[in-house]
N, C-alpha and C positions, 0 to 999 in steps of 0.2 A: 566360526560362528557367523551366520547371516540375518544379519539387522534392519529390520523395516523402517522409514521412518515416514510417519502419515504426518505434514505441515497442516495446517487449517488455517483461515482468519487474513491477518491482511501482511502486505510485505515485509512489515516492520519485523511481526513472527516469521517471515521465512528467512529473516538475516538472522535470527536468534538459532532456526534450525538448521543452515547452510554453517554456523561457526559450531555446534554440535555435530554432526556430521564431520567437519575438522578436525576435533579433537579424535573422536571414534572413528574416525580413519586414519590415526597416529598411533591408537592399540591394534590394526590387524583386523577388524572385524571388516566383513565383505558384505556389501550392501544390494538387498535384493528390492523389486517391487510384487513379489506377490506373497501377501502376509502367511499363505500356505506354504512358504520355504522361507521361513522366518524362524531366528530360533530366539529374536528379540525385538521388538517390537515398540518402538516409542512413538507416543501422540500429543503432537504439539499443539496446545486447543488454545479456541476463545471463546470469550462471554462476551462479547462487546454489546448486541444486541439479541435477542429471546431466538432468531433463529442460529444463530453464530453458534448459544449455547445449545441449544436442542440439537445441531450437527454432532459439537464436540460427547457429548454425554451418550449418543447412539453411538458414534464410534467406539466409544470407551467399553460400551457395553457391547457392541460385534463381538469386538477383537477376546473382549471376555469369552465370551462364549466360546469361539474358536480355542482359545486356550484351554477352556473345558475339556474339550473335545478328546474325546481316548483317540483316536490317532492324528493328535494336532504332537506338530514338535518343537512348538512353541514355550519355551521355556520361562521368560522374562516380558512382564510387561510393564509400560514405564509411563506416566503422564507429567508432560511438563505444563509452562504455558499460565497463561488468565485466567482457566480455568479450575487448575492446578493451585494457583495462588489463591484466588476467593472461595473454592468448597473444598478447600486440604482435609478437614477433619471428614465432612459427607462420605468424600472419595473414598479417602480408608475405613471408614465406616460400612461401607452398604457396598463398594465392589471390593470384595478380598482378595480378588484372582490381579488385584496392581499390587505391582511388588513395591513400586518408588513413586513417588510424590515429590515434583522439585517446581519450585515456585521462580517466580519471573527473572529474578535476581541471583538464582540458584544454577542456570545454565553449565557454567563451568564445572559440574560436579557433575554431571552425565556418566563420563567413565567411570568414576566411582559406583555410582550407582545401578551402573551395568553389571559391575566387578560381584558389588552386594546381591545383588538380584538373581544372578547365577550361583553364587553361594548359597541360595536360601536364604538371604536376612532380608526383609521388607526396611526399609530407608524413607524418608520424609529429608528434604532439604530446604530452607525457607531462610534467604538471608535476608538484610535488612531491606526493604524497597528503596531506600533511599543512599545507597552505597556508590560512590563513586562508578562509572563508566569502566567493565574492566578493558586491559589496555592489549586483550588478545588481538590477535587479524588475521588469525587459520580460520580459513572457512572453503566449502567445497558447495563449488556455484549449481544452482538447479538448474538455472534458468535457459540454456541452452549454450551459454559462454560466449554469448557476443554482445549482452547487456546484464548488467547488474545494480541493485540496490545498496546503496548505502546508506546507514544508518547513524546521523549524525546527531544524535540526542536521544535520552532516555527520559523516559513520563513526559509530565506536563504540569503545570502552574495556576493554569487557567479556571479550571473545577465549574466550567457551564454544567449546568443542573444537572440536565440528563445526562450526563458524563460518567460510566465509573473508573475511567482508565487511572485518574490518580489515585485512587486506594489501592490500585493491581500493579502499577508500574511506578509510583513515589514522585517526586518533586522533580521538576525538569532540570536534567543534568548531560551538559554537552560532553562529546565525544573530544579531549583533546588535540587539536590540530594537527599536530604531527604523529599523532596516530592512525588519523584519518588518510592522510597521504601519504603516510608507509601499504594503510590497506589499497587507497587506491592505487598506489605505484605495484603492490603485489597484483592488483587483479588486470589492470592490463600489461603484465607479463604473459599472464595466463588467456591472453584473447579480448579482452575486455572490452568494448567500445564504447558504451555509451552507460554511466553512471548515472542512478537515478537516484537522488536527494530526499531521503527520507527521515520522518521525524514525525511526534505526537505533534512537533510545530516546529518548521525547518528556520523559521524567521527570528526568531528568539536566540539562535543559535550563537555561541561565545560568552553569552552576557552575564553568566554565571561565571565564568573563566576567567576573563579578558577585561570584563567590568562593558564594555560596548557589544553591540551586535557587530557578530565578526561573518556572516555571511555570505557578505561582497568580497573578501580579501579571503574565505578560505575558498569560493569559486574561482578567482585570480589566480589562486594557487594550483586548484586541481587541472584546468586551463592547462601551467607548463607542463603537465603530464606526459610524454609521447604516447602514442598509441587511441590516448583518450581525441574520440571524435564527437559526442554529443554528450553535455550535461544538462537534466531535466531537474526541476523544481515541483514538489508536492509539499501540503499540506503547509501553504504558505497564508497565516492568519489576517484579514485584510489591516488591522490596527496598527501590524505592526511591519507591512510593507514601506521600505524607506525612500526618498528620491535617489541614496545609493544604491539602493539595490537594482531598482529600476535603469539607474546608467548601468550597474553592470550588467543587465541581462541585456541591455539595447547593444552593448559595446565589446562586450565578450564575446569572438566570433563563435568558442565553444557550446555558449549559453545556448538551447536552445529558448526558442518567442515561444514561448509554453510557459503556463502559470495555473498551477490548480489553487484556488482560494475556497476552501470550505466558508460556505456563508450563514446555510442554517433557514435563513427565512429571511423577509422583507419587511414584514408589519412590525415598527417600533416598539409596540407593546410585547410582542410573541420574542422582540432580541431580547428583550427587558428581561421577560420571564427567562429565557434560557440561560438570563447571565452573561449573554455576549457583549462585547465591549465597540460597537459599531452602531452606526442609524443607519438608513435607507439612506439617507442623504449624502452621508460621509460614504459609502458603500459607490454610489453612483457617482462619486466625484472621483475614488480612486480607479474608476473602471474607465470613465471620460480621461485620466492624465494616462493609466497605460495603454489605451488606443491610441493617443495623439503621439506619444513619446514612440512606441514601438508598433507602429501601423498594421503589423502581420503577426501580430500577438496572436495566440489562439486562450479561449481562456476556458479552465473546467470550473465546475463546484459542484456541490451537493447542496442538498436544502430537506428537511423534515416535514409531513405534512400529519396534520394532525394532533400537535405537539398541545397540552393541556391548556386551556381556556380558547383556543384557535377559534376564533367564530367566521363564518361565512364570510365577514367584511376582511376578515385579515387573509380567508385563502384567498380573497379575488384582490389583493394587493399584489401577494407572491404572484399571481398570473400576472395580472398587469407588467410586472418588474421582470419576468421571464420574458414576454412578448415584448419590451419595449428592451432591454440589452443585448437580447439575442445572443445569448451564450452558444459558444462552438462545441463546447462538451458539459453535461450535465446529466445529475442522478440525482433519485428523489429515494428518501426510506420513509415508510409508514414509523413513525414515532413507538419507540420501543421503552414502557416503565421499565426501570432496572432498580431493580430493590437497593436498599442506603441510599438511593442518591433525592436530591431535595423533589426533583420534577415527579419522580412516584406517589409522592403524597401529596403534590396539587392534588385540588381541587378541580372541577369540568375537563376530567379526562374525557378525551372524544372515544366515541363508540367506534371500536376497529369495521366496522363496514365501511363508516365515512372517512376515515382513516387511508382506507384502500381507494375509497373513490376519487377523494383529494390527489391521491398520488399518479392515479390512473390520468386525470384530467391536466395536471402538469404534464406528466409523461408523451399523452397525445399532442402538445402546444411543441412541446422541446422535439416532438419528431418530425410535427415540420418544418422547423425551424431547421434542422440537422440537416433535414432532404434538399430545401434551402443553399443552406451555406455548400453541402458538397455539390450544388448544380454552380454555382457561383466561379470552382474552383475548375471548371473545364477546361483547359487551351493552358492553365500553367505548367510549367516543368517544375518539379521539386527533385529534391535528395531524398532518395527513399533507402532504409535499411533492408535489408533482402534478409527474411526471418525463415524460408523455407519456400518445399515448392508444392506445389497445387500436383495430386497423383494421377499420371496421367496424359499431361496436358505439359505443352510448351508454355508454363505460366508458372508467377513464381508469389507467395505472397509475403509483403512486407509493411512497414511503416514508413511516415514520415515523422517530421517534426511535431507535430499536430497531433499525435496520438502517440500514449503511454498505451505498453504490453499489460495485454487481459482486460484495461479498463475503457480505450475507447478503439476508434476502426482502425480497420486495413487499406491497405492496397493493393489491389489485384495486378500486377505488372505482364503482360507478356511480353516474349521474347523469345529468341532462338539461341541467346548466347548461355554458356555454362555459369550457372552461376551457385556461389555456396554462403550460406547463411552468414552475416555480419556482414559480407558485402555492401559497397555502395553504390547505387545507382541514379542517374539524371532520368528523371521518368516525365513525360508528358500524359497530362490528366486525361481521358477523353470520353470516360464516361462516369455516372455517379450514381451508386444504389443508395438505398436509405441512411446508413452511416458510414460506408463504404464506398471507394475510389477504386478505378479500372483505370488503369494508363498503360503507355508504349515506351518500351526505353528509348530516352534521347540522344544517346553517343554512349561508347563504350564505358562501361563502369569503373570506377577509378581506383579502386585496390584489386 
């Protein structure tokens, strides 16, 4: 049998669909990518924002169709996932051609459901949201096998307005520690170099467990790893960064000076509305102590623009605060209402034109701020990871420190010497595109 599996949404689902994949590569099923030699088909969706959903629910309806199709050989189709979770009833309602419906908590039943869906029986799986972290660590990597995601926390606590992830994903519940680094001692067995720290909120991390935030002591840990050479940090909340955490990421030579803090906005009133637990002022105070503490921090976030009651005085704060930090990496989303959550039924919803404008006019301040920062970075040498090579061309493209895979730049390396992805390389900087680095390798590469 040959089984498609389509991931959508953000990392956190691609850990959900890389340990699905694990499993169903412990039955025998061989896995293709093109849905026309697919004899099963699973689609792993989100809803997080109107267009996340609008992707997953066309998908769901292609793959329909195809399965229609008189000489489609498509036997089983399956949706998991946020999407899966919050319109379970719709799904089986209005598309007949999905055999199984397994909600965010339901992952582990995949094979079953494949088992079912092959049989003829349609299946629905929906366990509690709120159910302990299960304690598997099969999973089979997309990602090319020289970096990976790990997922060290399920849902969230926090319930900012616009938010639906805790009705989809239940109450924040950490990943036990020594489960955590059985997975990661598995994955760099298998090549692994560089772990990437993920979570609805990587900071909060143990405090369900452990009674403290254990974050600094389980990065200490992944650290003795062998093989592991770079740990990044995402979706670290600003309230609840600690002065530990900050010495371990200054001191842990593993840590990468990488730190994504989702912020959201700048104007006190607009955190207020959203329910975030931070000011402008405390915000700008922890961004002043991690540039003094770790001087070559690089720092990401994101920010909403247009979010309900937003007035003109509050976007030209968020600028103000963009132009005066100078973020090294940054995304903006046009403000998405998501039905249930409180921010939908505010009151002075902004009109999605001003909406797009707001975003566009961030967008243009943070690109040259980007072009900026990468001219700044000319004449250094960094540690570049070597991701592949440019077709063609004695050139090879990678990463540094400074940039996480899919979300921020490159580096364009040339060279004459052979070189194969997960590699490490001494690269001197020597030119700078828009968000993107050109450099020369500095001495021989070191694995």
């Amino acid at each position: 049998m040959n089984l498609l599996f389509i991931s959508l949404g953000c990392d956190k689902n691609l850990v959900d669909t890389e340990k699905m994949l694990g499993l169903l590569g412990g039955e025998g099923y061989s896995f293709v990518d093109d849905e026309t030699q697919a004899d099963v088909i699973v689609i792993n969706t989100c809803c997080f924002i109107l267009d996340a959903k609008e992707e997953s629910i066309n998908t769901i309806l292609e793959m329909a169709e195809l399965k229609k199709a008189a000489d489609s050989r498509l036997k089983a189709l399956i949706v998991t996932g946020c999407l899966a979770q919050r319109y379970q009833d719709e799904i089986r309602k209005e598309i007949p051609e999905v055999d199984a419906v397994l909600g965010t908590a339901s992952y582990e039943r995949i094979a079953e459901a494949v088992k079912e869906a092959l049989a003829g029986h349609t299946t629905a799986e929906f366990a509690d949201i709120d159910t302990p972290v299960s304690a598997r660590t099969e999973r089979l990597v997309t990602t090319g096998g020289h970096y990976a995601f790990l997922k060290i926390a399920e849902g969230c606590d926090k319930r900012c307005t616009y938010c639906i992830i805790p009705y989809l994903r239940g109450k924040y519940r950490s990943v036990p520690m020594e489960q955590l680094l059985r997975e990661a001692r598995e994955l760099a067995e298998k090549g692994v170099k560089e772990l990437i720290l993920v979570a609805q909120e990587t900071t909060l991390y143990g405090r369900d467990l452990y009674g403290k935030k254990a974050l600094p002591e389980l990065l200490h840990r992944l650290a003795e790893i062998s093989g592991i050479e770079w740990i990044r940090l995402q979706y670290c909340y600003p309230e609840e960064i600690t002065d530990e955490l900050i010495e371990t990421i200054r001191t842990e030579e593993k840590v990468c000076h990488y730190l994504d803090i989702p912020i959201q906005h700048a104007s006190d009133a607009i955190l207020k509305r959203m329910g975030r637990r931070t000011s402008n002022a405390e915000i700008r105070g922890l961004i002043e102590k991690l540039r003094r503490e770790i001087p070559d921090i690089v720092l990401r976030t994101t920010f909403i623009s247009g979010f309900p009651g937003e007035t003109q005085e509050d976007h030209e704060t968020l600028l103000r605060f963009v132009r005066e930090i100078r973020f090294e990496r940054l995304g903006v989303f046009a403000y998405s209402p998501e039905e249930d959550t409180p921010a939908s039924t505010f009151e002075d919803q902004v009109p999605d034109e001003l909406k797009e404008e707001r975003r566009a006019e961030i967008m243009e301040l943070q690109q040259e701020i980007a072009f900026e920062k990468s001219e700044e970075m000319c004449g250094r040498v960094l540690e570049v990871m070597i991701e592949g090579k440019v077709a063609d061309e004695n050139a090879y493209v990678g990463r540094t420190y400074m940039d996480s895979p899919n979300v921020d730049g490159l580096i364009f390396v040339n060279t004459e010497l052979p070189l194969m992805s997960g590699d490490f390389v001494r690269v001197r900087v020597t030119g700078a595109l828009e968000y993107d680095l050109i450099g020369e390798v500095e001495d021989e590469f070191t694995e």
